[in-house]
N, C-alpha and C positions, 0 to 999 in steps of 0.2 A: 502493500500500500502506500504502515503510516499506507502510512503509506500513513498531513493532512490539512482539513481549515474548517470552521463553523461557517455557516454557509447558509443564508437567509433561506436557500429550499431546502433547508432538514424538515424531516416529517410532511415532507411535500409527495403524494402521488406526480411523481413528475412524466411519468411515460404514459402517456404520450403529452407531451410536453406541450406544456401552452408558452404565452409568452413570458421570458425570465425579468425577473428581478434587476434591472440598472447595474446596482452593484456586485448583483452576481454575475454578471453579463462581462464585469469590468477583470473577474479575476477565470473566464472561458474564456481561452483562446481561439482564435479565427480557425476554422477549422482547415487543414491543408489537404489534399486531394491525395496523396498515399505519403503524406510526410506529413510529422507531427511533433509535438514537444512533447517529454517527460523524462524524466532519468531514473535510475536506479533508484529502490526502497531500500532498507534494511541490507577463503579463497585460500584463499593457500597460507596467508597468513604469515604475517611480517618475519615470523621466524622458521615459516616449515617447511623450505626449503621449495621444490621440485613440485608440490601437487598443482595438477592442470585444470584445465577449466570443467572438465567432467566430473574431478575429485572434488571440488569446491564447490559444486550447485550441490553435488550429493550431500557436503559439510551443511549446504544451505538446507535442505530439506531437515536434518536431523539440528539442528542448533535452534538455541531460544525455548526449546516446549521443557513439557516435564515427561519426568519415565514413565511411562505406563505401569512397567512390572513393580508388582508389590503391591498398587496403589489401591487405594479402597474407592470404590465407585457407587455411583448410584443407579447405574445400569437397569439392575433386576428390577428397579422398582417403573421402570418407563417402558410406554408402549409408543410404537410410536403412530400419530395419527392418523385416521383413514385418509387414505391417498381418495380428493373429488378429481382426479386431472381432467380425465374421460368425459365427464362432464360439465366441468367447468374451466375453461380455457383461459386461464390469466396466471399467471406467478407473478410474485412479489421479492422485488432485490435491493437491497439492501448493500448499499457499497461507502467507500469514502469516498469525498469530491474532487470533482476533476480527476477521474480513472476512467474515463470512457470516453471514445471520442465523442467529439461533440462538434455541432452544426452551427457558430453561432448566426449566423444569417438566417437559418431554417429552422431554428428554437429548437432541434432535434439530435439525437443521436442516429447517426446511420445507420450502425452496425446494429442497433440495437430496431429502430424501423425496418430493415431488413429482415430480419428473424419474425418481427410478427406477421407481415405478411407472408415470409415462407412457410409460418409453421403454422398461422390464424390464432397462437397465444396473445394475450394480452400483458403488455408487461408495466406493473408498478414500478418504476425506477425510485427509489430514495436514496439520495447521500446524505445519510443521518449516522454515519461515524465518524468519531471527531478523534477518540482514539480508543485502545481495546479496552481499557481497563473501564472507563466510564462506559461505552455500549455493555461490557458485561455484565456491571453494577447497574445500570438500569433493567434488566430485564433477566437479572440473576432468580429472582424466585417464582418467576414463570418459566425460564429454561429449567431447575429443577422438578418443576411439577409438571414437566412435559406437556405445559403450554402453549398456547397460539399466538408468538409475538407480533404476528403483522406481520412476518416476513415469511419467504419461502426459501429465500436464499442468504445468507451474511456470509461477509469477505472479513475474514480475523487470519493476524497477521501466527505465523509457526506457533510462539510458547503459547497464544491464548485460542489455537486451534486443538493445539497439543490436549488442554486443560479439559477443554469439551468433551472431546471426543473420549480423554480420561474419565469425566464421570458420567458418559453414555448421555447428553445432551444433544447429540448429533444422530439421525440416520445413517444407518450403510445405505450405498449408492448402489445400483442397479447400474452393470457395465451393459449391459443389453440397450438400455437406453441411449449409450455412451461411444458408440463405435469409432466417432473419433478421440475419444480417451487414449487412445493405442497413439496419440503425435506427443503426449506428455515426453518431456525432454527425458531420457532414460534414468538419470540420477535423480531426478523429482520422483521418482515412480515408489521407490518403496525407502521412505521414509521411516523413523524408530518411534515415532511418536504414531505415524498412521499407515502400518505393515501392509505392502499392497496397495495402498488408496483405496482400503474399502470407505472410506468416511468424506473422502475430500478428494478435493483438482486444485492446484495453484494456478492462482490467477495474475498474478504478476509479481517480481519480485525486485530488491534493489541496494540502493547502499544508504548509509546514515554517516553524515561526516560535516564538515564546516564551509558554510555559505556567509558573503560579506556584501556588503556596498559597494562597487568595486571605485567610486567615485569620492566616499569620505573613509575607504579603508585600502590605500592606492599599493600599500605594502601586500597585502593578501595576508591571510594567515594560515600557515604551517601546523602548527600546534596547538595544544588545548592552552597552554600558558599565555598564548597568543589572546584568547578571551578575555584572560583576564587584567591586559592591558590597561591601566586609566584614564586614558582619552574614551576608552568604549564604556566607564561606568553609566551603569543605569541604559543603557543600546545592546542588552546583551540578553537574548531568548534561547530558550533551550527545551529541548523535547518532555513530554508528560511521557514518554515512552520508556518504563524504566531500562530494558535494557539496552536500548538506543543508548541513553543520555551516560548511564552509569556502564554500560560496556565504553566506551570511547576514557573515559574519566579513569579507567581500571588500565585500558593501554594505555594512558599516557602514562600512568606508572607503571610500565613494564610487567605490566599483568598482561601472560596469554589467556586470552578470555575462554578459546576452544580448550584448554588445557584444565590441568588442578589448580584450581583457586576456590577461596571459602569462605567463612565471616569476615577474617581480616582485612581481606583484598578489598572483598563488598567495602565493609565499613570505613575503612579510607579514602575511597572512593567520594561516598556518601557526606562524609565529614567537607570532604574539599566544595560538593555541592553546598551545603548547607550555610560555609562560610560564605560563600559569594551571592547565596540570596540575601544573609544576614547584612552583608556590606553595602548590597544595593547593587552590585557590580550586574549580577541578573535579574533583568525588566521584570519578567515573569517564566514560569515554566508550563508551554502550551503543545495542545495538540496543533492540528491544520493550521488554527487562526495563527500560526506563526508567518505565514507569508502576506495575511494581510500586516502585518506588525512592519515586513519588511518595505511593500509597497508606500506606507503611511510616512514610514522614516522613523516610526519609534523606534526601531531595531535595528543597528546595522551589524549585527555580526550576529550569525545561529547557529545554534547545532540542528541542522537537519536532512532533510530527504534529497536526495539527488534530483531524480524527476521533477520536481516542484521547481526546482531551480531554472532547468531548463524550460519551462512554461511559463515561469513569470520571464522569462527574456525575451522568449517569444511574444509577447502581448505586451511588455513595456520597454521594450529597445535596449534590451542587451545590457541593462544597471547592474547584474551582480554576476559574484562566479561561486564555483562547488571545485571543493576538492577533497581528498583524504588524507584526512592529517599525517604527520611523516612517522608518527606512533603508530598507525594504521585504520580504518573504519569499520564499519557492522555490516553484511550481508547477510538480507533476511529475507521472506516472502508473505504474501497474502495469499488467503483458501478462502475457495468457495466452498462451503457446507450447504446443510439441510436439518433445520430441526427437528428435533422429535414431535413437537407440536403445529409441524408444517404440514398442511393440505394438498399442496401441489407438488410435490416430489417429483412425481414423470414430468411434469409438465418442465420443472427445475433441471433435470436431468438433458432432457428437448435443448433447454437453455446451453447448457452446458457443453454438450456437443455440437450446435451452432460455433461457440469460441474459440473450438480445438480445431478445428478446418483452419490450416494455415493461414489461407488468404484472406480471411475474418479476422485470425492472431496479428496479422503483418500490418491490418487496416489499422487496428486498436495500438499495438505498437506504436506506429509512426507517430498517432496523437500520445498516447502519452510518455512515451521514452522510459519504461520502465524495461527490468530484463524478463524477455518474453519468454516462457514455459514451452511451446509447441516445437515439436520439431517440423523442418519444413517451412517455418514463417522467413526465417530471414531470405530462402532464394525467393518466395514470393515478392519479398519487399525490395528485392534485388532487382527485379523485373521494373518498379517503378520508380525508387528512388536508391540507388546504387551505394550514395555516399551516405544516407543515412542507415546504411545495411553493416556500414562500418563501425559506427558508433558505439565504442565499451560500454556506453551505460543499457544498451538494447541487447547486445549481443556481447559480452566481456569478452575481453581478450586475457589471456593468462598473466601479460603485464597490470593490468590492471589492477583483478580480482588478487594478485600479491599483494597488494595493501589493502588488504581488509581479511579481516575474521568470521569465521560464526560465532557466536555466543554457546559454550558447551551446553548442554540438556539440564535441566534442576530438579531436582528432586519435588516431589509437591509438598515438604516441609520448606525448601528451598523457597518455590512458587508462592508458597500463602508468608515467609518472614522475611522475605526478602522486598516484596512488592506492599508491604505493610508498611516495614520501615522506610522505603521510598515515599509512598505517599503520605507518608507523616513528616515527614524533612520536605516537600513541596508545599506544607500548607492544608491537606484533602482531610 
């Protein structure tokens, strides 16, 4: 995903989309004909020598969640609910914003007007995630009781994919539905958190690293110390994404995040954040609404999403840059699931393999620049825009993905005292 930003159409039935909001209008990009802006979300790793771009997605699939094994679930107690698809033709999705391309001249999603006319579903489009932790909290004791949240489908990023699917909150998928499921990049396919992809598809995935001003911060920044600069007091945002924000915080102290680290590492980490909201040195610590902070000029220096970056350049003329710290950054991804209390499953599934048809993947690519899951998208996109077929943040290159990490797996003692004490040092 983050994959993010709050976004005036949260809790909006947007698809089929009427006309947008001004100021949402102002952070959607002009849509481009098989080229588009987004960069990487959330590799081999600053110190692991040799691993290639196949061994690094595969690191991405398994990093950030919690273990499964051992874990006490709530599984047995959820059924999951009667699938209407058959007879009622509409799914509801549920994504973060600006993840899809988008039409701004024709208030529409292509790719996504394409599908209902191929398939005659109807589809609720909402970007009503802002980031996982608050989507989960809101609608935590309805996914336990195997409730109907409104959606058919949510896009939650590895560890809080992980989590779900740990306490049986998610449906298994039906690969019958799914025959383009078989383009998932081969190292996405069987992940430690979800053996086989019975439970989930990755939907896009990327990196998490340090974006500036590139006008009132003409140095660039290198390092996470680089944040803490005094000219940037009080200009300085940083992710609600714990292991975004506190993974990058742990490499700058020579913490391998993929490796053995444990309270200490965390808690140092943690401590260093807490000083810098205490000082004022950080504005605030957000989800998505980080790139309006940037656009505004409250902000000029973040810890954030690749992808984002390249979208706001696209639509505001090229003001900022992304890079990965020389300590290294986070590669992560976004899943598309199915709750247990979702009605439209097949119809979700329908969805789903509409996205995995490369030339669908290579469309959605171009607009958002995230790194794309399908195999086969990038000769698609090859075909219409060449040079953006190049682009590490879509397609990595092994140069790249060496400066960045996965986040190791956490236990779910790890997952519930770790994401506590984060969100008690942010203020939640």
């Amino acid at each position: 995903m983050s994959r993010r930003h709050t976004d005036p159409r949260q809790n909006s039935a947007a698809l089929r989309p009427g006309p947008q909001d001004p100021a949402v209008q102002a952070l959607v990009r002009l849509s481009r004909t098989a080229s588009g802006s987004r960069l990487s979300r959330r590799s081999l790793l600053a110190g692991a020598g040799g691993m290639g771009v196949a061994s690094l997605l595969a690191a991405c699939g398994t990093g950030g969640g919690t273990t499964p094994s051992g874990a006490a679930t709530s599984s047995a107690a959820l059924t999951a609910a009667t699938d209407v698809s058959d007879t009622e033709k509409t799914v509801r999705w549920s994504n973060w914003t600006l993840y899809l391309d988008y039409n701004d001249s024709a208030g529409s999603y292509p790719t996504l007007e394409a599908f209902q006319e191929e398939s005659g579903i109807d589809v609720s489009y909402t970007e009503d995630i802002d980031s996982n932790d608050s989507y989960f909290g809101k609608y935590q004791n309805q996914l336990a009781g195997g409730q109907d949240i409104g959606a058919d489908i949510i896009t939650l990023t590895d560890w809080m994919a992980a989590r779900l699917i740990r306490l049986g909150y998610v449906q298994e998928l039906d690969s019958a539905n799914m025959p383009n499921a078989k383009n998932l990049l081969a190292n996405y396919r069987d992940v430690e958190w979800d053996a086989g992809r019975k439970h989930s598809l990755t939907w896009q995935g990327g990196f998490t690293g340090l974006a500036w001003t590139k006008a009132d911060v003409p140095q660039g920044l290198r390092t996470l110390d680089d944040l803490w600069d005094p000219q940037l007091k009080g200009r300085v945002v940083v992710l609600d994404e714990m292991l975004d924000t506190v993974g990058l915080l742990m490499m700058a102290d020579g913490v391998d995040i993929s490796g053995d680290w444990g309270d200490d590492e965390f808690d140092t980490a943690l401590e260093t954040l807490k000083k810098h909201i205490a000082s004022g040195q950080i504005r605030q610590v957000k989800g998505n609404a980080y790139k309006e902070d940037l656009i505004s000029g409250d902000a000029l220096a973040v810890i954030g999403w690749s992808g984002d970056i390249t979208q706001l350049n696209f639509e505001n003329g090229d003001r900022w840059d992304f890079a990965l710290p020389d300590s290294g950054g986070t590669l992560w991804a976004d899943n598309l699931m199915v709750p247990m209390g979702a009605t439209h499953k097949k119809n979700a599934e329908t969805l789903f393999d509409h996205y995995y048809d490369p030339a669908v993947a290579a469309e959605v690519a171009a607009y958002v620049n995230y790194i794309c899951p399908v195999e086969g998208a990038r000769e698609e996109m090859e075909k219409t825009d060449p040079e953006l077929a190049e682009n590490p943040m879509i397609f990595p290159t092994d140069e790249y993905l060496s400066k960045a990490r996965v986040m190791r797996s956490l236990t779910p003692e790890e997952d519930t005292k770790y994401n506590q004490a984060f969100q008690q040092a942010i203020g939640n």
